[in-house]
N, C-alpha and C positions, 0 to 999 in steps of 0.2 A: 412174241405178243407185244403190242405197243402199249404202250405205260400210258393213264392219265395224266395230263402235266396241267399239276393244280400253282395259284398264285394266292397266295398268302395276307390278307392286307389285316390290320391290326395295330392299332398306335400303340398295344400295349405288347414292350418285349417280352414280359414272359406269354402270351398268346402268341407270338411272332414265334415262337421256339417251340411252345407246349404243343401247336396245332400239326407243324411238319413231325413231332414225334407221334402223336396220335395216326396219323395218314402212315409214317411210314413200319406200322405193322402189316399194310397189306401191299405184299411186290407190285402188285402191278398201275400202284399211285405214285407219281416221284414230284415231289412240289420243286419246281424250274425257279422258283426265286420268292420272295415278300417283298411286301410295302408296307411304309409306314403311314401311310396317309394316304388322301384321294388324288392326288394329283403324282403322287409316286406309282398309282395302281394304274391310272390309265398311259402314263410314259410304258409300263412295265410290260402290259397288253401287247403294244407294238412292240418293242422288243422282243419278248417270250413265246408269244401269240399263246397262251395256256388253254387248252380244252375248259380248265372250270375256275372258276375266280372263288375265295370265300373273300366276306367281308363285314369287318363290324361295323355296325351303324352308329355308332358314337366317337368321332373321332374329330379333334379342332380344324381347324382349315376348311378344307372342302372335306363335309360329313358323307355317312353313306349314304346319302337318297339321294344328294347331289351329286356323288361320282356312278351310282348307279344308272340314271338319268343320263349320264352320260356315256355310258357303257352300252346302255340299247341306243342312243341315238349313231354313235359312231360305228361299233362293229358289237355285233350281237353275244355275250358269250353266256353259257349258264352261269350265273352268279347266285351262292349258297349264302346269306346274309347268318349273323351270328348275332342272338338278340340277348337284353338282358331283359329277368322276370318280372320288372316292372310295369305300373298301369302305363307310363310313357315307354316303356321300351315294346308293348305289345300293341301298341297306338302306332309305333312308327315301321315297326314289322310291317302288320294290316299293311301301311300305306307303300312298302318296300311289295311286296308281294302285288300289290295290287299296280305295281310301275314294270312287273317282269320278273322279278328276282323266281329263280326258281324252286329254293324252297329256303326253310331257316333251320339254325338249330342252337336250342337256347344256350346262355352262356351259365359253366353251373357256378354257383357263389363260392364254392371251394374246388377251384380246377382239379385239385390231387387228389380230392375223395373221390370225385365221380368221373374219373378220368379215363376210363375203360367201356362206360358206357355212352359218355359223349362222345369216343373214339368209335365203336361199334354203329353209332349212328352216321357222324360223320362220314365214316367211310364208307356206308351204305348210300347217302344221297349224294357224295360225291360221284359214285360209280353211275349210278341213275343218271343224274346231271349229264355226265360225259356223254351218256347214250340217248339223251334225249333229241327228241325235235323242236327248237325252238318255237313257238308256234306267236303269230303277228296277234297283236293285243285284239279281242273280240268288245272290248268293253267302252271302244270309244265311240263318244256322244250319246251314251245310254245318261238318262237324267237322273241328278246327284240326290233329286227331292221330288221323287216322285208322288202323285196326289193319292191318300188312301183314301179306298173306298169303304163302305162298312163291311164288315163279314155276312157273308148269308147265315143266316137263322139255319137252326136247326142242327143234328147230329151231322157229320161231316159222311157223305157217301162213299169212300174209299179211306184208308192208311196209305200212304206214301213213302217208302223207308227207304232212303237213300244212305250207303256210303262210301266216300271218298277219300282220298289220301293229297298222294306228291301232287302239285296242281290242281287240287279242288278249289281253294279260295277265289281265284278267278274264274272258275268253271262253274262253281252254284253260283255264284254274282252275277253271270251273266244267264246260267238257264231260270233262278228265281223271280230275275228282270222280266222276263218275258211271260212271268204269269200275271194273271191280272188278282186283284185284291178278294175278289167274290169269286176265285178259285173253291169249289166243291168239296175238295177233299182235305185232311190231316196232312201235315207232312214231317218228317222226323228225319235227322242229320245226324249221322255219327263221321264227324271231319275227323282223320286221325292228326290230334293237333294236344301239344301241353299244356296241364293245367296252366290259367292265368292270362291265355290266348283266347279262349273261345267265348267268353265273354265280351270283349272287343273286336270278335271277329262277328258275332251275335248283331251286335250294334251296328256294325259296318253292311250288315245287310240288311238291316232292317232298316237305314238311310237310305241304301237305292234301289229297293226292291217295294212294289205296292203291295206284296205281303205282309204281314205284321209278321216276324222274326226276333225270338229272345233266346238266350243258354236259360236251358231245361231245370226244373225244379224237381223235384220228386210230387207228387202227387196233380202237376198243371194237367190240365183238360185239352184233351184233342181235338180243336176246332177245327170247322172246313176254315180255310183263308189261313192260318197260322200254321207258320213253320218252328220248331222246336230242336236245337241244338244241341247235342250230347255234350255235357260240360268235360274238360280234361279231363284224365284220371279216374272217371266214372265209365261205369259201364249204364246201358237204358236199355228198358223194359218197356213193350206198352200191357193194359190189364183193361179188361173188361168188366167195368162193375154196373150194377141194377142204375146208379143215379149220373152214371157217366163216364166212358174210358178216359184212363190218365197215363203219363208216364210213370217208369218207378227209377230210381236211382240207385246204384248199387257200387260195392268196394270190391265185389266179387273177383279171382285174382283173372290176371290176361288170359284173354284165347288168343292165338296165332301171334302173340309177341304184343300186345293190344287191349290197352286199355285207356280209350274205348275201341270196344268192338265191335264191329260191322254184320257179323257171323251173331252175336250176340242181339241186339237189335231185331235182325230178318228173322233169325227162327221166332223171334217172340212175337216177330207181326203175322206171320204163319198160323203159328200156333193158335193167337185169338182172334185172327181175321179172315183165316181163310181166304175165300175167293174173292174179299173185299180187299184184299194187300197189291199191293202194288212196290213189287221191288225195285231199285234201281243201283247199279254199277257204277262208279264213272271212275276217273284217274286216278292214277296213287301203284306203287310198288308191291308187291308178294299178292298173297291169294286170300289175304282178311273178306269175308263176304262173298266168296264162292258156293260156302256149302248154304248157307244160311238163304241165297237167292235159291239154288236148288229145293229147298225147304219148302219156299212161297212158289216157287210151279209143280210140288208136287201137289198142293193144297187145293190147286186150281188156280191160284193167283197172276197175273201179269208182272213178266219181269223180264228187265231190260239192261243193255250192255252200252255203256260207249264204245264208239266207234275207235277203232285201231290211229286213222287217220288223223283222229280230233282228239286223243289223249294225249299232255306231257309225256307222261307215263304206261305204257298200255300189259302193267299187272293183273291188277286186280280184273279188271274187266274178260280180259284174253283166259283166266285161270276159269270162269265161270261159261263161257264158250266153249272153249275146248271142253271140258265135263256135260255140255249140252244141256245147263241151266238155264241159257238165256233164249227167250222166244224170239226178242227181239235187240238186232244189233244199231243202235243207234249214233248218229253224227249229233254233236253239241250245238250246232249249228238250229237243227230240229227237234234236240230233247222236248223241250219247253212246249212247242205247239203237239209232240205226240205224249207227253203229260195228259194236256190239254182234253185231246181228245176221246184218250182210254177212260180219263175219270170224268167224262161227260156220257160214257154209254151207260144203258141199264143193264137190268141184272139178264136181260134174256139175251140182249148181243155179247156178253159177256161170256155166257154159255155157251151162246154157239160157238162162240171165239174159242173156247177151251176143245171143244169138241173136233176142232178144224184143226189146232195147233198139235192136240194130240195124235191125231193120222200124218203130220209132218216127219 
């Protein structure tokens, strides 16, 4: 079996050492060499030629967004960036993510306490990384300050319950882009993303998307035109009450390794929406949000898959197809306009839709 051959970059030696002991719990990762800097990782690329690069973004000389920058422009590789939990280290994540990097994993503040589960992760997006499809950026010359429009009045006519994982942040940025601000329905995001990210990743969508976009509170109202982001480490609820549905927030412990949950999320828009819900799949590793979509088409709800093609990742989506959850298998490319048009029908094409889908 061929080994991943990962490259190591970190100005800091003991990360230079802590990270190749982390990877080498699992045989079939062998890290081919480190770098101390940006200008040591991209010599080391031609050299090495490594399946996956990781890289901390805080390093003097040339930093990570400058060496990553230069990593997609010269030869493409998956690059894991390693962030710290700070408002600036989740600031320049967002913007590392948003250049290619293809996924991050935070740096913990006591490498030795929490060394088995950064390793467990690590060597999970590593493997991912290696087997992914690189895919050409979807997001350029989409505008940075799009003009908002007002929200339409009134209770929103559909829920919208999306979740996402490896590759989501540039996959909602670009299907949220493409809706317009007097969009109809609710819409709710469980990114699986750590506490202290989703907040900045909140903001970062709510800059180029004519939706209005925040991280979720416990109790915020489900507007049509407004998207709501599952905060890290929480799990989200939505609830139907007499004066107006809200979300609910919750410490409740992980489903499927996940918190947040995706599975947790869709059964709950199931559950109080019925055939108002509207599920969605898109990127990301394991099968978080397979049962939970199945949930919302037994309800009678509309629920949809990323396309195999158009995933970094094609887990989560491929787990809910195969089980023959999803009605419909969707390319990223068209998410957005068949959004568009499922929460523009009414309640009777709706029906019949259910009606047609069910004899499939």
């Amino acid at each position: 079996m061929k080994k991943v051959r990962v490259l190591v970059t970190d100005d800091s030696a003991l990360m230079r050492k802590l990270i190749p002991q982390m990877l080498a719990a699992d045989e079939s990762i062998e890290v081919v060499g480190t770098a101390m800097d940006g200008s040591f990782c991209l010599k080391k690329i031609e050299e090495l030629k490594p399946n996956v690069v990781t890289l901390d973004l805080e390093m003097p000389g040339m930093n990570g967004i400058d060496t990553l920058k230069e990593i997609m422009r010269r030869e493409p590789v998956p690059v894991i960036v390693f962030s710290s939990h700070s408002t600036e280290g989740a600031t320049v994540t967002m913007k590392a993510l948003g250049l290619g990097a293809f996924d991050f994993v935070p740096k913990p503040k006591d490498p030795s306490a929490h060394m088995a589960e950064v390793a467990r992760e690590l060597i999970a997006k590593v493997k991912a990384a290696a087997d992914c499809k690189l895919k050409p950026r979807l997001l350029n010359g989409l505008p940075t300050k799009p003009q908002k429009s007002s929200a339409p009045s009134g209770a929103p006519n559909k829920i919208v319950a999306i979740g996402v994982s490896t590759g989501g942040p540039q996959a909602l940025e670009f299907v949220l882009s493409q809706l317009p601000g007097d969009f109809p329905s609710a819409i709710v995001v469980v990114q699986h993303m750590p506490e202290g990210f989703t907040d900045m990743f909140a903001r970062r969508l709510d800059e180029v998307c004519p939706l209005r976009v925040k991280e979720a509170q416990s109790g915020d109202m489900l507007q049509a035109g407004r998207v709501l982001v599952c905060p890290g480490s929480r799990h989200i609820k939505v609830k139907r009450l007499p004066l107006g549905d809200i979300v609910v927030l919750s410490d409740e412990p992980r489903v499927n390794g996940h918190r947040p949950s995706a599975d947790v999320l869709l059964r709950s828009v199931a559950e109080e929406f019925k055939n108002q819900a509207v599920g969605v799949l898109m990127t990301g590793m394991g099968d978080d949000g397979a049962e939970g979509l199945g949930a919302i088409r037994k309800e009678g709800g509309m629920t949809l898959a990323q396309s195999e093609e158009s995933c970094v990742v094609f887990g989560m989506p491929k787990a809910a197809i195969e089980r023959g959850y999803a009605i419909r298998v969707v390319g990223l490319d068209v998410m957005g306009s068949t959004l568009q048009a499922i929460c523009g029908r009414n309640t009777g094409e709706m029906s019949s839709g259910r009606a047609v889908r069910a004899g499939n």
